[in-house]
C-alpha positions as CSV (number, residue, x, y, z in Angstrom):
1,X,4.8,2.3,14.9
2,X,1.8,3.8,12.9
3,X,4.4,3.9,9.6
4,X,4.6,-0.3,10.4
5,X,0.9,-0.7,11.0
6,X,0.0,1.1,7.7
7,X,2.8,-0.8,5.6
8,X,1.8,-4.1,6.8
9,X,-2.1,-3.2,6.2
10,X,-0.8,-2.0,2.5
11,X,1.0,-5.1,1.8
12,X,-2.2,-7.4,3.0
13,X,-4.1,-5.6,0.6
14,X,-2.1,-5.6,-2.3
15,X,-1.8,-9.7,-1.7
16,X,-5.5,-9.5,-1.6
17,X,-6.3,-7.5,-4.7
18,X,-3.8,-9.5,-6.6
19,X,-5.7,-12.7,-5.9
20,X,-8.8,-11.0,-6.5
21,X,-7.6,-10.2,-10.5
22,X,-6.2,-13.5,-10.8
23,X,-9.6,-14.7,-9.9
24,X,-11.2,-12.4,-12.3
25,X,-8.7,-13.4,-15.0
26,X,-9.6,-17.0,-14.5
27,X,-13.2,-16.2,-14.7
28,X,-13.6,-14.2,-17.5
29,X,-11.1,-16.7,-19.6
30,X,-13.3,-19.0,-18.3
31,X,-16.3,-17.4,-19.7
32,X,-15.0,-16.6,-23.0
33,X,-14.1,-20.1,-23.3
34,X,-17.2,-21.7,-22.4
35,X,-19.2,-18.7,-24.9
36,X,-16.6,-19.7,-27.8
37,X,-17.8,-23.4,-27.5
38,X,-21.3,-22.8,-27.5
39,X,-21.2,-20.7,-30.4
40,X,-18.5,-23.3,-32.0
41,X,-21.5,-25.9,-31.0
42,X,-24.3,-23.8,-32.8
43,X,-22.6,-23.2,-36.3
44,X,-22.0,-26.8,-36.5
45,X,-25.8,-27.7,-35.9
46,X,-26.5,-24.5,-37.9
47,X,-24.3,-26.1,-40.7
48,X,-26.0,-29.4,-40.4
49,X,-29.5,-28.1,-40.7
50,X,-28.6,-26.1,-44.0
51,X,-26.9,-29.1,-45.5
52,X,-30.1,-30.9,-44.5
53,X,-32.5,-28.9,-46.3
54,X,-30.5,-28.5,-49.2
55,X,-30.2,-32.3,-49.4
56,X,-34.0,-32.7,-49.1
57,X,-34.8,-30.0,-51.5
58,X,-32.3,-31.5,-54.7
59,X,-35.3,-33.9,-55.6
60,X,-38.1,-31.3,-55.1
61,X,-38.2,-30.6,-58.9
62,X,-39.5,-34.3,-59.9
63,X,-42.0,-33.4,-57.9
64,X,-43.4,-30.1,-59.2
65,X,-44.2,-31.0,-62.5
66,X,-47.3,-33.1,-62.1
67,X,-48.9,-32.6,-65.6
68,X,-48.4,-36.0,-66.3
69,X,-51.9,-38.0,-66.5
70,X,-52.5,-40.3,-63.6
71,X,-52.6,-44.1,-64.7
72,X,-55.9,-44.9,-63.3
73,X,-59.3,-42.8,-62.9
74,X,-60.4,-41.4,-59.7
């Protein structure tokens, strides 16, 4: 009878711990998937930004030579 008692109580935990790791596995695939989408999400707006600034700074040398004489006194 003990031999029964103990099986049985071996077999509930083993159905236990297996859903416990399947839950863990779900999390943590979870997890990655939701970090590898934020970090997918960042490069692109880190991408955008550079583009932006290199896009704003293609006119900046018109703008650094000012030697030329203003029309009109101040």
């Amino acid at each position: 009878m003990i031999t029964a008692v103990l099986s049985s109580a071996l077999i509930g935990r083993e159905k236990t711990s297996s859903r416990l790791s399947q839950l863990a596995t779900r999390f943590t695939s979870a997890l990655v998937e939701s970090r590898a989408r934020n970090a997918a999400r960042e490069l692109r707006r880190h991408e955008a930004f550079v583009i932006d600034l290199s896009r704003r700074q293609d006119h900046s040398a018109e703008f650094l030579d000012q030697a030329d004489l203003l029309p009109a006194r101040i």
